[in-house]
N, C-alpha and C positions, 0 to 999 in steps of 0.2 A: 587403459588401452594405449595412451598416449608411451609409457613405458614399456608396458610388455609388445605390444605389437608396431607402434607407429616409427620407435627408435631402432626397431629390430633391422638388423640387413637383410636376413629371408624376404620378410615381409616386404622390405621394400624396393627388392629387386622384382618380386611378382607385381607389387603395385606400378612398378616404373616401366616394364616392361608392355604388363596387358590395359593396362588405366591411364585416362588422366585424372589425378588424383585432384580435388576442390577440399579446401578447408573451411567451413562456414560458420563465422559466429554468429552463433542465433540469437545473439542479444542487437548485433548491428542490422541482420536479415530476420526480424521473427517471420515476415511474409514467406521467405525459403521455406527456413524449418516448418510450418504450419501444411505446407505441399505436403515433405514427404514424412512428416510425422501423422498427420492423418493417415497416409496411408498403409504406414509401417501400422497401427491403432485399427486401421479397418481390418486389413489383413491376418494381423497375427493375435487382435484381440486385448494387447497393452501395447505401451511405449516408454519411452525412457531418452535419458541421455547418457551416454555419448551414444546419439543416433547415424548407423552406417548405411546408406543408402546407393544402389549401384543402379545408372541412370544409362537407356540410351540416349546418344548424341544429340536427340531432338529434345532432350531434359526426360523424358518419360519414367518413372520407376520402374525397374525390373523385378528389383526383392531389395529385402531388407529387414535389420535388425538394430537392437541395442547394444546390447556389451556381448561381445566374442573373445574366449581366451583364446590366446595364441594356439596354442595346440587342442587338439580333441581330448575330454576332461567332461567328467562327469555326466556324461548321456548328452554334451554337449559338441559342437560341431567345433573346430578352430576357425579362429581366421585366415588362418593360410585353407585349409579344407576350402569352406567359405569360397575362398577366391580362384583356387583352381574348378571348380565347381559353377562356379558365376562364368566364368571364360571356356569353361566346355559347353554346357548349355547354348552362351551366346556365338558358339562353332556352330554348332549342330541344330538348332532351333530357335534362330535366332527368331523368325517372322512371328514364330506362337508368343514369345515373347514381349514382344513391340507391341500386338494386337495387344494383351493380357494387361498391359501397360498403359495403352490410352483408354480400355473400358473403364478400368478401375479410376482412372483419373475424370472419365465421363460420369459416371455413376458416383464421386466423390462430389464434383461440381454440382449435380442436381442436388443432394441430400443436406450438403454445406452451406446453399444457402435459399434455404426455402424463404418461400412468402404464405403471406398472411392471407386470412381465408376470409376476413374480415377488418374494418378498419377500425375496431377495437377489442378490447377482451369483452366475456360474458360477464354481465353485472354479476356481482359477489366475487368470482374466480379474485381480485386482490385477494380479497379479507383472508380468503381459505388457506392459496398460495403461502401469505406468511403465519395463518396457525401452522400447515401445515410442515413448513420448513420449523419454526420453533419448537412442533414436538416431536420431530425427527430429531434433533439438535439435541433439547433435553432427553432423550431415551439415551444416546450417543455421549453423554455429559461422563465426564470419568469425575465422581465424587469424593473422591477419596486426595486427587493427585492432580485434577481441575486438565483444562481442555477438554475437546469432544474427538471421542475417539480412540483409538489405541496405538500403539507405538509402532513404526517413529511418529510421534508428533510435532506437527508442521504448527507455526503460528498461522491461520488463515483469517485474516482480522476481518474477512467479509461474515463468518459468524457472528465474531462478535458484536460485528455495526446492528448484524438481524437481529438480536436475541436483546440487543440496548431499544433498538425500536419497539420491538415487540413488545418490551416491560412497556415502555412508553404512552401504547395504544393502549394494554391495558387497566394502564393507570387511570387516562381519560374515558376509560368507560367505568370507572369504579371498582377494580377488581382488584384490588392494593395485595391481595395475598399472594397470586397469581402473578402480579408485574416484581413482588419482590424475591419472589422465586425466579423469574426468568434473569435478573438481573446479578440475584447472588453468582450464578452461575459464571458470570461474566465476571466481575468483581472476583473471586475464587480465583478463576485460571488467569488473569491478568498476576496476580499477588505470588502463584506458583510460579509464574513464568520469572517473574523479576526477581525470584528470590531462587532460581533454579541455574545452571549450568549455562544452558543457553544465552544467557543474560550475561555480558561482560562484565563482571563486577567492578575491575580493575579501571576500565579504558572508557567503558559506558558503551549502550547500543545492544543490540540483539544479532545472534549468531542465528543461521538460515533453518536450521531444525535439530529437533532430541531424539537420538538415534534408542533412546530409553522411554520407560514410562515415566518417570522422574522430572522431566525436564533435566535433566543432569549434562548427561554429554553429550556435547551438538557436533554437527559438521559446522565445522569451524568459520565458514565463508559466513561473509555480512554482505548483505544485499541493500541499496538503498531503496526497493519498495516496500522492502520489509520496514525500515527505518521510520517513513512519512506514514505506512499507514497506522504500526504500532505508535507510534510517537500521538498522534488520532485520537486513538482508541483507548490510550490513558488520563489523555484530557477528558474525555466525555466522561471516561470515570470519574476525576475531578470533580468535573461541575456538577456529575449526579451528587458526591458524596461529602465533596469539600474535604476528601482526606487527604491529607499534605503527601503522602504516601506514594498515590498516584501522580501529583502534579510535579513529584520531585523524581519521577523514571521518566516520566515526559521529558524533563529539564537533562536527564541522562544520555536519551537519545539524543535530543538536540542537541548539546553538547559537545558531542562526542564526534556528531556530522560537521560543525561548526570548527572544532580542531583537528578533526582527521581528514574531513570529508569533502570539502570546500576548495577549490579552486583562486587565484589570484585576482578574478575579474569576477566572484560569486557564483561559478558554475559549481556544481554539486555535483562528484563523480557517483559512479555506478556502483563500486561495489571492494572487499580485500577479499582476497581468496585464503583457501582455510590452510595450506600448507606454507612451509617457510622453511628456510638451513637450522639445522638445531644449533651450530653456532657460528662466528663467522671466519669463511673459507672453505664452510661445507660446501659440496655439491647438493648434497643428496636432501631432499625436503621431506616436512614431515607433517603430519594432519595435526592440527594444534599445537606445532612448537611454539608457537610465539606466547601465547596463551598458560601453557601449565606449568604445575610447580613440583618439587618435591618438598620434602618438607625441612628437611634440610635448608634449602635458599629462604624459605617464607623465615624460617628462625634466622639466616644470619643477618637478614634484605631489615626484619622489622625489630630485631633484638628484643630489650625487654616485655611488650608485648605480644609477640611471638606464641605465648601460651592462647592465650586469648583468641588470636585470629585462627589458630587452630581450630580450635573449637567452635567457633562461629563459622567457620567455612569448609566445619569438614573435612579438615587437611589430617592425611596421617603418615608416619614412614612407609606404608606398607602400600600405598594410592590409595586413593579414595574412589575409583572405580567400580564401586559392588554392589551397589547397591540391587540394582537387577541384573540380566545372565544378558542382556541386550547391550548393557554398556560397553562392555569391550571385552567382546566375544573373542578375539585373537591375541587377548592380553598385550596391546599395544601402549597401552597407558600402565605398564607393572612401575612402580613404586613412584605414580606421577596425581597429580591433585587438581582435578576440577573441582573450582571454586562453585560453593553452593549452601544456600542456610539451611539448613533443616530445623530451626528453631527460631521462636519469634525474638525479636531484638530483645524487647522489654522483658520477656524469660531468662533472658543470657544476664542482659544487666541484675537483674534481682538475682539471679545466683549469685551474682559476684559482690551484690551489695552495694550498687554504684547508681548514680543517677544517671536515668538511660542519655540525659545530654553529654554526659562525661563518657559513655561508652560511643555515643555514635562519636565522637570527638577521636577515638581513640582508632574508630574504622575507618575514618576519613585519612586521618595521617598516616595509617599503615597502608594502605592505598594507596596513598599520594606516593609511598616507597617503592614499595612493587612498581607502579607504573612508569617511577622515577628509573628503575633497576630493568624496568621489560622494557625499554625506549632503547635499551644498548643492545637489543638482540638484533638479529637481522629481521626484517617485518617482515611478515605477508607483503607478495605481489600487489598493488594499488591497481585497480581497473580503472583510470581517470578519462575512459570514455563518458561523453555528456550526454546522456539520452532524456529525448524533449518530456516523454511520459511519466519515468522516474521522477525528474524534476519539479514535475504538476503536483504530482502525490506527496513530498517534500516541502513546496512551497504550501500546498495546503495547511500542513501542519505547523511549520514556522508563525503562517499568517495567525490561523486561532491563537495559537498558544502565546502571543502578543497581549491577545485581549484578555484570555480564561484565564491564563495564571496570574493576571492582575487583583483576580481574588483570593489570595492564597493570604494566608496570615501575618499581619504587620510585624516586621524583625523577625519573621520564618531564618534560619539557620541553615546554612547548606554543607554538606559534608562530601570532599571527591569522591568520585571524577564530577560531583553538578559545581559548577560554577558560582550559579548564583545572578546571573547576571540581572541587569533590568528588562524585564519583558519585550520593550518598546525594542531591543537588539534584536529580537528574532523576526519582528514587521522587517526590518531592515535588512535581514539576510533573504526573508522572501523576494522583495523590493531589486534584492541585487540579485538574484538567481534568472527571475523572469526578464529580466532586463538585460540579462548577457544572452538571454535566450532569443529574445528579440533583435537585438543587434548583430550576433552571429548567425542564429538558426533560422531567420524567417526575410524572406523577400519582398520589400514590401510592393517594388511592381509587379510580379507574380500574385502575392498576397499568400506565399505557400511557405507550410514548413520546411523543414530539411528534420531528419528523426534524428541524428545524432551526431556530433563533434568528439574529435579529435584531433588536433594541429590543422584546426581547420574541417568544414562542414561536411559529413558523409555525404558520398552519392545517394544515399539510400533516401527518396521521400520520406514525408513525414506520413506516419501509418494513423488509423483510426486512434489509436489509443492516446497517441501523439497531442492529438486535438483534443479529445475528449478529457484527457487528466489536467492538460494543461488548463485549458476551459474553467475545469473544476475548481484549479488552484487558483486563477483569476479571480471568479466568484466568490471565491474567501479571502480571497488578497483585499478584496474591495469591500465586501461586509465587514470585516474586520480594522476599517480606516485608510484603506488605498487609495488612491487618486481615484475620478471618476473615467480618469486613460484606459485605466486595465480593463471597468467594466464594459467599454466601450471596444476595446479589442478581442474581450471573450465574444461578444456580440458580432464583431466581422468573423471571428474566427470560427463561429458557429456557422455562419454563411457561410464561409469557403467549405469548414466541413458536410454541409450537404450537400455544396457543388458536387463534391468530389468523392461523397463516399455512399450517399443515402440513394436505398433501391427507393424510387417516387414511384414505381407500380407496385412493388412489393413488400414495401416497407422493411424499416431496420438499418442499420450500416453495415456494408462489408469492411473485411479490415483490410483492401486494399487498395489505394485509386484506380486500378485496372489499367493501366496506362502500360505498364513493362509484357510483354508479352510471355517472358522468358517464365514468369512466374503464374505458374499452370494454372490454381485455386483463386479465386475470389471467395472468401469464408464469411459468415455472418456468426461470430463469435459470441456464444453465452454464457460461458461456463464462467462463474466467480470462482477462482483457485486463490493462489497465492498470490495474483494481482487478480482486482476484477475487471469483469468484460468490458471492452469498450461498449457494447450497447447498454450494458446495465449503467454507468456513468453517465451517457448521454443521455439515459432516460431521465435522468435524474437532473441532471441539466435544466432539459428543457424545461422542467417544469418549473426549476428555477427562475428560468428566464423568464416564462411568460408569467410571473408574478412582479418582473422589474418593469415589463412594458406591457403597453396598451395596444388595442386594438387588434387590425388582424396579424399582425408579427406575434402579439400572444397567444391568439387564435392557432397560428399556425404553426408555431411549436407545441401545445398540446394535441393538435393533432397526427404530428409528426412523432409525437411521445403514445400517443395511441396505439396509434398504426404499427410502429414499432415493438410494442411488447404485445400484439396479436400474432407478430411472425412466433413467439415463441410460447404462443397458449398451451402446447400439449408439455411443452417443459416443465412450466406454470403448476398447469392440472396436476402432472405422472411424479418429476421428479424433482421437486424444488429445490431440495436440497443441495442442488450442483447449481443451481444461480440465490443466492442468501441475496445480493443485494439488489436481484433484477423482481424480487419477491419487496423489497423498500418500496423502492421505483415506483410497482405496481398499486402499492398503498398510497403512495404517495399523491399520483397522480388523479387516487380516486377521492383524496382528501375533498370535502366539499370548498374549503375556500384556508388557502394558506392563509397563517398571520403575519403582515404585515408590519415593520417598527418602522417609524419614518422618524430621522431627525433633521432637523431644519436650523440652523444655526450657522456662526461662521468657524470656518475653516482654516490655516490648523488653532483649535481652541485648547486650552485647559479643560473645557467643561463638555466641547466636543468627544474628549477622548476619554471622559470620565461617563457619559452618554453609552459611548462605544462600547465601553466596558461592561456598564449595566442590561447594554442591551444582547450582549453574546455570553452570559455568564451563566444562565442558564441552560439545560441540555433540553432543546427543542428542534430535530430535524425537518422541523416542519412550520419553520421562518423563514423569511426573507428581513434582513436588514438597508434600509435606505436612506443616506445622507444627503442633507442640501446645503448649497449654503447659498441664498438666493443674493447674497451681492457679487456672484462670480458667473458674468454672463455670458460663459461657453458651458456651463453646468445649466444654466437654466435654458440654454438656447438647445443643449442634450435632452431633456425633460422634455418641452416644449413638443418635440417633435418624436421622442419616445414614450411619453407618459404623463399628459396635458393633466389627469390629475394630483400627481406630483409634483408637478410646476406652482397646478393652483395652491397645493397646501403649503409650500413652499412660501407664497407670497401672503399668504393668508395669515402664517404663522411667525412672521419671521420679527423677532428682536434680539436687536444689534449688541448686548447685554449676558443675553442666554442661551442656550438650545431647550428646543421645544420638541418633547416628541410626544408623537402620537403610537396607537397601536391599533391599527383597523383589520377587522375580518367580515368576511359576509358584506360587504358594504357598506360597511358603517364604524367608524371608528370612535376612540374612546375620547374623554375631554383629557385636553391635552395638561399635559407634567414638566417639571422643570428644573427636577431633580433624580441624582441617579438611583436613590432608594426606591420614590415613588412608582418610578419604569420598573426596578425589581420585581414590586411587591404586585406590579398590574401583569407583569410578565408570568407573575407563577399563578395568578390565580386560577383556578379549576372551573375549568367549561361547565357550565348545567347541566344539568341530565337532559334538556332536552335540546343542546346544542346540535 
């Protein structure tokens, strides 16, 4: 539209004449877009983007749509039509209009953000909730070519967190056939995705979705919530499997954000977009030029190898496009090569006769080419807007992947775009994201967000999500060996988020502080898409929380987490499958008693951070990790007054020599270890049957 209709001069002598014309980024306003994208959704029954919306003066919607060709075309309306159309009506009728406009927006307001009928869900509704999103998931499981679903296929990592939980629980009930089905499933599309199209091979990082069933050809954009959640969701595969495989596409992502994606003061921009000049002093941009090859360049860019990466990547004179009739229906990619394996490494290498360490040697250097050779193209667009939400989800995963990849195999091998670096780097790019986040984006008189930077702090507040991701990345900033600073300011910042966003009659958050008048909807958002819900994250929160403190602050966040997934029981019940991880939450919170790892020792240690390691190396979404170091008397003077029995174990335990941990559940914890095997081997052991 931007092309055909936005650049056009028809068009925009009718817009300049009868409109005023608003252009709104819905990454810097989601509160906007969530107005009149609901209602363009209630209205016409779907949505989309680029969403056109035509408002009276007092904001109200009139109509609206998605994408309009310029002219009338195919049983469809133009946009010029469109708008001569929209400007006769609003002659001639106008008042029916207006009226037609604030119902819809009255009748969107009540439905958007219901309350709860009760101040909790019905006992069992968790347990059902997540079978019954897991056998949705698995019936939807495409077996052959991995993901759930059919094409275009989206990476939506809120599955995959459900269906890793899921094996989870049914491991701890004994049901090992069943959790390693649920799990292969996951493992599968993880392995298709990394070895597929959408997957940068070159540059590292994941493209926004596969316009194929293949995985093959993506739309070219990189999103950063794609990045931190996938970057997640490889690690968990890790630790379930310890395959170097997974821990080395984690190290891909991160990576790739750490030298594309990263800012001067550690801010972590949004996102590249998927078009670019094919060469430079074009005008004219193109969907994946930066990205594809012919095969021509790949032979003259890698010379003697040239044969090889052919064939490893699918590359041919003629494109590699063909796989399905979905890849490039317009023949826009004719004689061009999205990189992509269709074969396992160790098959490639035994054809050739070679030891597969000499062939991945051989894909790392011809890599290193290409990327050396596409660094001279003109780039993708860079979105180096700094949104607070993104960032949450980003540090989250920098923060784990600090500790989990610390178990990956002694003199592991890294082959480009992975680095290789030392782990303890990616604590440090967390450490520096949240902290530029706090120094530019947050007030501390106010004690409020701002949602996003750019040469300086949007007007825009900080929105639900804003809180809630960031919150979450805190929480693993700080399990994973962060100052006890952070968890103390996800702790105010949970405050301020229910100042400002929680219904207290009706439980839940809306997603927006209500405060701007301009902005029609207050919403109670549940859908986990391709980011999840701000309530499904806070749900998850809190329950976090109230396993770090005591008393009625814990009290009151499990009830706040109660209350909360009761606004969305009929969701729960009907359709689970559109909240994957507000169906965790609900498990989660109905867990009879999290486990707890407490270590007590001093601070920064050698044996502390060998501790740390052992204690988050396992996949258990259903810990809390807690450090002390009782000769540092603003940590114990935190405790004291958050969690008097953390204090006591803290003093109870503490020599100046070792770290001591414990692991308590149910009230009662285990005799304490003081080494990081022992925590391993007490970490994995298998609850009783009559736990």
């Amino acid at each position: 539209m931007e092309v055909e209709s936005f650049e056009d001069e028809g068009v925009a002598r009718l817009l300049n004449d009868w409109f005023v014309s608003i252009k709104v980024d819905r990454e810097e306003r989601p509160d906007v877009d969530k107005v009149y994208m609901s209602y363009v959704q209630a209205l016409y029954g779907g949505g989309g983007w680029p969403l056109s919306v035509f408002l009276s003066p007092d904001l109200k919607p009139l109509m609206g749509g998605t994408y309009f060709p310029p002219d009338d075309n195919y049983g469809r309306p133009g946009f010029k039509t469109v708008l001569r159309k929209v400007k006769e009506a609003w002659d001639t009728k106008k008042d029916v209009l207006v009226k037609s406009g604030a119902f819809a927006i009255e009748q969107l307001s009540e439905a958007l953000s219901a309350s709860a009928r009760s101040n909790k869900l019905p006992d069992g509704l968790p347990q059902s909730a997540l079978r019954l999103c897991a056998e949705q998931l698995a019936e939807r499981c495409d077996s052959e070519l991995g993901g759930f679903g059919s094409a275009p296929k989206f990476p939506r990592p809120v599955e995959l967190q459900l269906m890793l939980y899921h094996s989870k629980k049914l491991e701890g009930h004994g049901k090992l056939g069943e959790a390693e089905e649920s799990s292969k499933m996951v493992l599968f599309t993880l392995q298709c995705m990394a070895r597929g199209g959408i997957h940068d091979h070159v540059g590292g990082g994941f493209h926004r979705y596969s316009v194929d069933e293949y995985w093959h050809v993506p739309h070219f954009e990189k999103m950063l919530y794609d990045q931190g959640q996938l970057a997640n969701a490889y690690l968990d595969a890790f630790s379930i499997t310890r395959d170097a495989f997974y821990s080395c596409i984690a190290r891909d992502i991160l990576d790739y954000l750490r030298r594309d994606m990263i800012g001067p003061n550690g801010e972590i921009f949004s996102a590249e977009d998927a078009d670019s000049a094919e060469s430079e002093g074009s005008t004219r941009k193109k969907e994946g030029a930066f990205y594809i090859w012919t095969s021509r360049q790949v032979e003259e860019i890698v010379g003697e190898h040239a044969p090889l990466i052919m064939d490893h990547y699918y590359a041919k004179p003629s494109g590699n496009c063909d796989l399905s009739r979905l890849s490039d229906p317009d023949n826009e990619f004719e004689g061009k090569n999205v990189l992509i394996e269709r074969k396992s490494t160790s098959a490639m290498a035994s054809k050739l006769g070679m030891p597969v360490e000499n062939y991945l040697d051989i894909l790392g250097t011809s890599r290193r080419k290409l990327f050396d050779m596409r660094s001279k193209r003109p780039r993708p667009h860079l979105d180096d807007k700094v949104i607070v939400a993104w960032n949450g989800l980003a540090i989250s995963s920098f923060a784990r992947a600090s500790k989990i990849l610390k178990g990956e195999p002694e003199g592991a091998k890294f082959n480009f775009p992975v680095i290789g670096v030392d782990p303890k780097e990616y604590l440090e790019a967390a450490k520096k994201a949240v902290s530029f986040i706090r120094r530019q984006l947050y007030n501390p008189q106010t004690r409020r967000l701002q949602h996003s930077f750019r040469n300086g702090p949007s007007k825009a507040p900080g929105f639900l999500d804003d809180y809630a991701f960031l919150i979450s990345g805190l929480l693993d900033l700080y399990e994973c060996g962060g100052e006890l600073f952070w968890l103390a300011w996800a702790i105010e910042l949970q405050d301020i988020q229910d100042e400002l966003f929680l219904d207290r009659e009706g439980g839940g958050y809306f997603n927006t502080p209500g405060e701007d008048p301009s902005v029609l909807l207050r919403v109670k958002e549940d859908h986990d898409g391709a980011e999840p819900s701000g309530n499904s994250v806070s749900a998850i929160n809190l329950v976090r929380l109230a396993s770090m403190v005591a008393g009625n602050r814990s009290d009151s966040y499990r009830q706040n987490a109660e209350h909360l997934l009761a606004v969305f029981e009929s969701r729960l019940k009907d359709t689970a499958m559109a909240v994957p991880l507000m169906c965790c939450a609900a498990d989660m919170l109905s867990v009879p008693s999290r486990k707890q790892v407490v270590l007590v020792g001093p601070k920064p240690s050698t044996e502390m951070e060998d501790m740390l390691v052992a204690a988050n190396a396992s996949y258990e979404p259903n810990r809390t990790v807690i450090h002390i170091d009782p000769t540092d008397e603003e940590e114990m003077e935190f405790w004291e007054e958050n969690n008097k029995n953390i204090a006591l174990m803290g003093k109870n335990n503490f020599a100046a020599d070792k770290v001591v941990a414990l692991v308590c559940q149910n009230f009662t914890c285990s005799s304490h270890v003081t080494d990081p095997r022992s925590l391993e081997a007490l970490l994995s052991q298998k609850p009783s049957s009559g736990a």
